[in-house]
ZARO-642741 format. One line per field, with one value per residue (C-alpha): x, y, z. Coordinates in pm, 1 decimal. Layout:
N
east <- X,...
north <- Y,...
up <- Z,...
//
This chain:
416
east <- 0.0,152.6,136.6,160.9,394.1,238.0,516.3,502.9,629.8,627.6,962.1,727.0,811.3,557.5,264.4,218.9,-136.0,-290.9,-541.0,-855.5,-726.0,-663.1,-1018.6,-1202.7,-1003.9,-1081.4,-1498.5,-1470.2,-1724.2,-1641.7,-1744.1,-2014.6,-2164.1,-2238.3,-2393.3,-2629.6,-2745.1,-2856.8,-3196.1,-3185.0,-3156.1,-3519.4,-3832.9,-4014.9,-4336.9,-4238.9,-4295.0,-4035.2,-4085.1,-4038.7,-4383.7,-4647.3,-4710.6,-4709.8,-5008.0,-4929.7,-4908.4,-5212.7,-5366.0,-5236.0,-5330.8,-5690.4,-5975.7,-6272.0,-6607.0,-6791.7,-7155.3,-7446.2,-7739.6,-8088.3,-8280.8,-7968.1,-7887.3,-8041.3,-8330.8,-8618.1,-8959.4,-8837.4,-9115.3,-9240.2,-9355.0,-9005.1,-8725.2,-8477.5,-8128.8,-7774.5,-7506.3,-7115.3,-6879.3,-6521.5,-6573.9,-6902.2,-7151.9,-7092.2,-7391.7,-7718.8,-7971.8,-8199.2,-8457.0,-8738.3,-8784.2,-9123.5,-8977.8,-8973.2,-8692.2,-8687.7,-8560.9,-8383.8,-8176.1,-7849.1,-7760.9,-7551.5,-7223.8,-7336.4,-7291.4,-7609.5,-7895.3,-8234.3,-8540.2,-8828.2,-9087.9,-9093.6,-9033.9,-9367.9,-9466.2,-9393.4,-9120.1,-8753.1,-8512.0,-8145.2,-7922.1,-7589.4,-7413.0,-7085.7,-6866.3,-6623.1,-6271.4,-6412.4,-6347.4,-6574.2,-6986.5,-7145.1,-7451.6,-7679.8,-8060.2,-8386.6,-8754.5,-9040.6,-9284.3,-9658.9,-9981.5,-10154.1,-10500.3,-10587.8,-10861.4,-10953.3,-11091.3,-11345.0,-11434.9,-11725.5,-11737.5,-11562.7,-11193.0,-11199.0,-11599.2,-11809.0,-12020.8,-12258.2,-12198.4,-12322.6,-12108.1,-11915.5,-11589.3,-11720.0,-11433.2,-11594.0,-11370.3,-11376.9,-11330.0,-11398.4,-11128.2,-11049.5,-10756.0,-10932.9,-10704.0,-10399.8,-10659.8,-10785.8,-10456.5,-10328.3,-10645.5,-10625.2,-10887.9,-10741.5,-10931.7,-10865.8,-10975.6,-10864.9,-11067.4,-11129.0,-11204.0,-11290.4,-11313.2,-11655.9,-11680.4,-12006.3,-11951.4,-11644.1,-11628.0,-11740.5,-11553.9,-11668.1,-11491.8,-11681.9,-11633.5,-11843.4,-12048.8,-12117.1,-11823.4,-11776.0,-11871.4,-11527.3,-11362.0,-11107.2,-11089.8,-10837.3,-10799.8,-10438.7,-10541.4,-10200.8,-10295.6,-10059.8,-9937.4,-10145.4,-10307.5,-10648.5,-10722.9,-10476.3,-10305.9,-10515.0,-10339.4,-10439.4,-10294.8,-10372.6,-10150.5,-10279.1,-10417.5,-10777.9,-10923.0,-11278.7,-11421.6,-11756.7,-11964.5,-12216.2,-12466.8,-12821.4,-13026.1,-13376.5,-13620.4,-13912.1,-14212.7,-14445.7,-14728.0,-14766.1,-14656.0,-14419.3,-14001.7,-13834.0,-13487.1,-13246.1,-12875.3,-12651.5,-12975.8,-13170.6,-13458.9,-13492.7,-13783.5,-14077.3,-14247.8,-14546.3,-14444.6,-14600.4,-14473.0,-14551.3,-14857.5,-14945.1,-14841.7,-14596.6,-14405.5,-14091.7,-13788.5,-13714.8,-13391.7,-13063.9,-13065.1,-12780.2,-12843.7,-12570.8,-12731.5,-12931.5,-13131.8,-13250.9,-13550.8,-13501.1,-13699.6,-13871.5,-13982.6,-14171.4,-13975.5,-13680.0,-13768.7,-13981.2,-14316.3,-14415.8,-14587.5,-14758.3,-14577.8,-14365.8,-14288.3,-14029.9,-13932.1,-13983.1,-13867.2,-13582.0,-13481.6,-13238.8,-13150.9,-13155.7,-13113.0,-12962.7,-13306.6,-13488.6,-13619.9,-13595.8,-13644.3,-13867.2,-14071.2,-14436.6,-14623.4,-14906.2,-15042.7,-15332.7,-15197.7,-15455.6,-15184.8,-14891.0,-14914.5,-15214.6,-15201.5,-14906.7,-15021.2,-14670.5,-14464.9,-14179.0,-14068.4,-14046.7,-14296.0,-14281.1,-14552.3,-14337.3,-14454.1,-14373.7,-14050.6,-13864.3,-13877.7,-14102.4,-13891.5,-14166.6,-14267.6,-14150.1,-14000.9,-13757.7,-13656.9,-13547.5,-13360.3,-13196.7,-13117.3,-12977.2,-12588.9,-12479.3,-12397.5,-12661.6,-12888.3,-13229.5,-13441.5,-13732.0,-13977.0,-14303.5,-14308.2,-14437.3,-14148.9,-13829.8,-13483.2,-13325.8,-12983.2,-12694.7,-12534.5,-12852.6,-12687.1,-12434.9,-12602.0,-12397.7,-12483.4,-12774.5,-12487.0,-12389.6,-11989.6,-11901.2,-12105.5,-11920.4,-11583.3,-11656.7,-11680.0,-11300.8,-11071.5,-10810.2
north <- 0.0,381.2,659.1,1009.3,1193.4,1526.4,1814.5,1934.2,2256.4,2161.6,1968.2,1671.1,1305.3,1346.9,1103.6,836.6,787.5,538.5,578.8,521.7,827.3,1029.5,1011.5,1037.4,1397.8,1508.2,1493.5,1171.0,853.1,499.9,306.9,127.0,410.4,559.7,224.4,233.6,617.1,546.6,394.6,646.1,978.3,1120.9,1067.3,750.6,952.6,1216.4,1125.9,1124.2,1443.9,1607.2,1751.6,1548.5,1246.9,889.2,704.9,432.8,771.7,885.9,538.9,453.0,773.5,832.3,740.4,537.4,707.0,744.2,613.1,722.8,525.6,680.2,485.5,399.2,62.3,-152.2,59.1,-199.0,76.6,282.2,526.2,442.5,802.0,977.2,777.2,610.4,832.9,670.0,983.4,943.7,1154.2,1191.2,1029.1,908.6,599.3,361.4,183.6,113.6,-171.4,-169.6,-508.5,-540.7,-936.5,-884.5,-966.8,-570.8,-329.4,64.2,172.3,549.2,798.6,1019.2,1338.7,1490.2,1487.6,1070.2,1161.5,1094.9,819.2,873.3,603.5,710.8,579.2,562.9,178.7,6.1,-63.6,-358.2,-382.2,-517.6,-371.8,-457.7,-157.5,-274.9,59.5,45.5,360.9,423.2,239.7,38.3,-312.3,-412.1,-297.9,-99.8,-323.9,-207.6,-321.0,-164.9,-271.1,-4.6,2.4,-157.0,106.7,140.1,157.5,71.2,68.3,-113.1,-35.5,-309.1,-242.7,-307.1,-447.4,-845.9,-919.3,-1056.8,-981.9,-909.5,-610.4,-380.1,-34.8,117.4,-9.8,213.0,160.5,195.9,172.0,149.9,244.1,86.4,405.6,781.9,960.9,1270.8,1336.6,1285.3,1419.9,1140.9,860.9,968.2,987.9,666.4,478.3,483.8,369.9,340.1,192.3,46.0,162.2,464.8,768.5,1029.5,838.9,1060.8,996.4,1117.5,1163.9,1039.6,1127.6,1020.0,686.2,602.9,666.2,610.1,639.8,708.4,849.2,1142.0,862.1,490.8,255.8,148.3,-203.5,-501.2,-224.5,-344.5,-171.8,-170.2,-103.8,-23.5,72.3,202.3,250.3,87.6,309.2,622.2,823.1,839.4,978.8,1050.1,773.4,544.7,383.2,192.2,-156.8,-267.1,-268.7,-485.8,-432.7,-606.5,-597.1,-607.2,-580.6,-415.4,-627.6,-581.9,-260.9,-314.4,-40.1,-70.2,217.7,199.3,429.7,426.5,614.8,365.2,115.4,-76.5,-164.7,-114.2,-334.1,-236.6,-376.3,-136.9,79.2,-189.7,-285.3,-665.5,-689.5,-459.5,-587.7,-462.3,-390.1,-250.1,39.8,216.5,318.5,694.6,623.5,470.9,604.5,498.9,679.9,843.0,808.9,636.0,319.9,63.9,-323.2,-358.9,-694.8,-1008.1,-1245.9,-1576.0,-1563.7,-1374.4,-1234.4,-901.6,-754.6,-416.6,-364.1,-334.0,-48.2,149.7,5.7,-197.6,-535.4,-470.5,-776.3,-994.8,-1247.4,-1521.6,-1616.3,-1285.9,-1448.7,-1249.2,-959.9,-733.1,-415.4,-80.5,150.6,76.9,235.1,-126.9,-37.5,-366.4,-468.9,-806.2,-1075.8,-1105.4,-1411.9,-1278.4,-1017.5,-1080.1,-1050.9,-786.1,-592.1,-555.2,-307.0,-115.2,-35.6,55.8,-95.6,-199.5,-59.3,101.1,-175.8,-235.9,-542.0,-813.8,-1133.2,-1398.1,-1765.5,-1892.7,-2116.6,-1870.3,-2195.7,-2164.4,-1955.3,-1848.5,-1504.1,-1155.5,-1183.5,-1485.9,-1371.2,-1026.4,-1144.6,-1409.9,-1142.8,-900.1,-933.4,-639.8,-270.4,-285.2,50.7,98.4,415.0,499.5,790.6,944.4,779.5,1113.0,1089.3,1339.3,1196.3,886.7,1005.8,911.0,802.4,558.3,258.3,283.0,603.5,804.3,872.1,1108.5,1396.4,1621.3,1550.5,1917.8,1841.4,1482.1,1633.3,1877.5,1594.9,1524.5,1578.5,1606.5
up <- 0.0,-89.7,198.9,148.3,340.8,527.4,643.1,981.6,1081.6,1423.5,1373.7,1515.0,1338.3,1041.9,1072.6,834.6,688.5,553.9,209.3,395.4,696.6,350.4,207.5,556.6,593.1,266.7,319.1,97.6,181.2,163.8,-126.9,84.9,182.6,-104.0,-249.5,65.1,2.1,-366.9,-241.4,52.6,-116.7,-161.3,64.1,17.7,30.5,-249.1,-637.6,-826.9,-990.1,-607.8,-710.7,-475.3,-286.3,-470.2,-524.1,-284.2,-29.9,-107.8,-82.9,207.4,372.9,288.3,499.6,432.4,444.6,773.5,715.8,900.8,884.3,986.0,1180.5,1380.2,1366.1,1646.4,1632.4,1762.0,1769.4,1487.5,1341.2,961.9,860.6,737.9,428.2,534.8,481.6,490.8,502.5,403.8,588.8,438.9,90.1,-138.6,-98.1,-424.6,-360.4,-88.7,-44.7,181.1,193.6,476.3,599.0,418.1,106.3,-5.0,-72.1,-50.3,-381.9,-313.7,-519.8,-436.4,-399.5,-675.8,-485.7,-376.0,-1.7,90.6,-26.7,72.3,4.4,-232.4,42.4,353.6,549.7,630.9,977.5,1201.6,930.6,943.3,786.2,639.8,473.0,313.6,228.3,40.5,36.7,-247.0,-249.5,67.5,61.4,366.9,337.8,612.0,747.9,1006.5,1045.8,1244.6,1290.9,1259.7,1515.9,1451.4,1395.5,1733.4,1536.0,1172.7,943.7,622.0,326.0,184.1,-182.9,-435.0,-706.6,-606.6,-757.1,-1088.8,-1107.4,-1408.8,-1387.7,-1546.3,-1672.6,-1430.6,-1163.7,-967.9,-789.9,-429.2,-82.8,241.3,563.7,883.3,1029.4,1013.6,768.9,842.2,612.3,305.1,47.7,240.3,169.9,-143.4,-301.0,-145.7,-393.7,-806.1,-1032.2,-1386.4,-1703.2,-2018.4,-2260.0,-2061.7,-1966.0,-1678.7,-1341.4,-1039.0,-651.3,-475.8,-72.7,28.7,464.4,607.0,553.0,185.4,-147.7,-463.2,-780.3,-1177.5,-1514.5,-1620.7,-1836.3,-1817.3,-1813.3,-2192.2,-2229.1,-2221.4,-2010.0,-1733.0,-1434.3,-1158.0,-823.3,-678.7,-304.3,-147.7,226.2,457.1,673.7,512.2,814.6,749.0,1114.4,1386.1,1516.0,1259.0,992.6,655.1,677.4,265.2,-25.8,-338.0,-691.8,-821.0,-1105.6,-1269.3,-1603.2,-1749.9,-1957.8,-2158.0,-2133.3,-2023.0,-1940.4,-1776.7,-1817.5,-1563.8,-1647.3,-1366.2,-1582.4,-1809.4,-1560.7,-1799.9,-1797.8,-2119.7,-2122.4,-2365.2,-2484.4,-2656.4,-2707.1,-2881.2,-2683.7,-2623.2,-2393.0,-2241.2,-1910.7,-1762.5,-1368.4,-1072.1,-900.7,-519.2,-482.2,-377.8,-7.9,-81.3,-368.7,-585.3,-574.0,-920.2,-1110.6,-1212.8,-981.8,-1003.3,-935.6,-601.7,-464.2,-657.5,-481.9,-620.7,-312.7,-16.0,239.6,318.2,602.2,688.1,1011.6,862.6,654.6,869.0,769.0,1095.9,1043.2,740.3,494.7,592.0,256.7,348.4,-20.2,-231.0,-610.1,-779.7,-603.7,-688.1,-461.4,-622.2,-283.8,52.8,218.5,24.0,-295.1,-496.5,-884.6,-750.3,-861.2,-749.2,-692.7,-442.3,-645.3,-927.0,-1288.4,-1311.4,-1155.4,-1332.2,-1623.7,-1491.9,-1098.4,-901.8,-520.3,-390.6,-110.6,-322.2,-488.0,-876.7,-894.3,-1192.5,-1212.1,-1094.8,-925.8,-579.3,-578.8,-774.8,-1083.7,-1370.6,-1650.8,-1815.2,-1642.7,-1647.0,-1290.4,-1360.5,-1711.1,-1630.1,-1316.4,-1579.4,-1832.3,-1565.8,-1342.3,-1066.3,-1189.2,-1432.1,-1469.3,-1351.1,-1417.2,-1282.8,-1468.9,-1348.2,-987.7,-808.7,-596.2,-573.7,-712.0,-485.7,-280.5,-456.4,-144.4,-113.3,-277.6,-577.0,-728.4,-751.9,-1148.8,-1022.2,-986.0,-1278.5,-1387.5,-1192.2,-873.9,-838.7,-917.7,-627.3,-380.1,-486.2,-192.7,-422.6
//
């Protein structure tokens, strides 16, 4: 190995030094130490360019969304009148399900910056719920789950015409409560009536509890009709909730419309305004009058029986196996046949109660009268008119009559 050789002014023995003692004084670094800088020499955390943070940095120092769920999870009597909301704090929601153990699911939209997801409904009572909220770049899904509480007090709404029925055209979509409404415009726009071929279909008030729902004119006949009644959970009255959610359907058959002229004491029966039959009838006599106007068949009986009590009359009839009845008013004005009466009768007298009399026989069998073939010929929503009875115009709350209102005064019983 070579050494350099120093002078010394001191006169001191000049020291002898070695290569490696030469490079340390002169600011130099070992070979090794240089190799172990290369790696060393800028901050793992900077990008090469010295301009900003690597992606791995940025990765690795982000945080994942914070997710709020409302109802809070656990939630066991949560209420069922406001969305459910699910809130990201610190980043975005990529996606939100929320399923009820009812089978359902609360379908929801985003806010425009996605930090916030709120449903389009609001849950359903007595309801569990499941939300599985995923935040952006999160490998793990936020789950939380609640249960809304039941309805202290419900209330149903039973509805005329039957599912799947057959009807006339007169036959109005009719929704009976089970309890006062008082927030008619919540219940009214909780029920649709829709028709195909399709045309204007309007909801009537008749009181508090009754709804009934018609086009200005008779149903055309082969039209379906259906009912989508969305009332569960709809507040009809305070603290009283609706408890249905289901679509029926009904169709309109063919139209039959029965004019009954009490002057000349004859029923004129007509199909798509072709008459197919005339009937001489019996009407009530001057104590007893008919009520005039558009009537709508809402009940058929093959025999039934009639009693005077139960319409006001006392004891005067009671007939255990009246022939062919069919209700045209909830006060018990019937389209019936007549076995006790002469034949003299019908056609020239009018000496019943109220009721629209035809000659029938007893047992409600022999096809050959008046009585037996118009009940035949006749099915539920068909029309009824009664002319020149000397009485006023029947209620069109008094059965399904509702066609005895002009188009403008039914729309004004709308609540919406």
């Amino acid at each position: 190995m070579s050494v350099a050789h120093i002078s010394n002014r001191s006169g001191r023995q000049p020291r002898r030094w070695s290569r490696r003692d030469l490079l340390a004084a002169l600011g130099a670094a070992p070979a090794a130490a240089a190799l172990a800088g290369c790696g060393s020499s800028a901050d793992a955390s900077t990008a090469a360019d010295g301009k900003g943070p690597t992606a791995s940095a940025r990765t690795a120092g982000a945080k994942p969304a914070t997710i709020t769920v409302t109802p809070a999870d656990g939630t066991r009597k949560a209420g069922f009148s406001s969305p459910v909301e699910v809130t990201a704090g610190a980043g975005t929601l990529a996606s939100v399900e929320v399923t009820g153990n009812d089978g359902s699911s609360l379908a929801g939209t985003f806010n425009a910056a996605r930090t916030k997801w709120t449903s389009a409904r609001n849950p359903y009572s007595g309801t569990k719920y499941t939300i599985t909220a995923r935040a952006e770049g999160a490998t793990e899904a936020h789950v939380t789950s609640f249960t809304t509480k039941a309805p202290g007090a419900t209330f149903v709404g039973y509805f005329t015409p039957e599912a799947g029925s057959t009807s006339g055209v007169g036959m109005p979509v009719s929704v009976n409560f089970t309890h006062a409404v008082t927030d008619r415009a919540a219940v009214q726009k909780a029920i649709t009536v829709t028709a195909e071929p399709g045309v204007e279909v309007v909801g009537h008030w008749f009181g508090d509890t009754r709804l009934d729902f018609r086009p200005r004119t008779y149903w055309a006949p082969g039209t379906k009709i259906t009912l989508s009644l969305r009332l569960k959970d709809v507040e009809g009255a305070d603290g009283v909730y609706g408890v249905q959610h289901k679509d029926v359907t009904f169709h309109i058959g063919r139209e039959q419309i029965s004019t009954v002229d009490l002057a000349t004491k004859t029923m004129t029966v007509r199909r798509s305004g072709r008459t197919v039959a005339t009937y001489p009838v019996t009407g009530g006599d001057s104590a007893h009058t008919t009520w005039s106007g558009i009537m709508v068949i809402s009940e058929r009986f093959e025999q039934t029986r009639m009693e005077s009590s139960t319409v006001g009359l006392g004891d005067e009839y009671d007939i255990p196996d009246v022939p062919h009845a069919q209700r045209l008013t909830t006060s018990g004005t019937f389209v019936h046949g007549n076995y006790w009466a002469s034949t003299a009768v019908f056609g020239h007298r009018n000496t019943s109660h109220g009721c629209v009399g035809l000659h029938d026989a007893k047992g409600a069998g022999d096809t050959s009268v008046a009585g037996y073939k118009f009940y035949e010929s006749s099915m539920l929503g068909d029309v009824v008119i009664v002319q020149n009875s000397g009485e006023r115009t029947v209620d069109p709350a008094n059965g399904l009559n509702g066609w005895n209102l002009s188009w403008a005064d039914w729309k004004a019983g709308s609540a919406v």
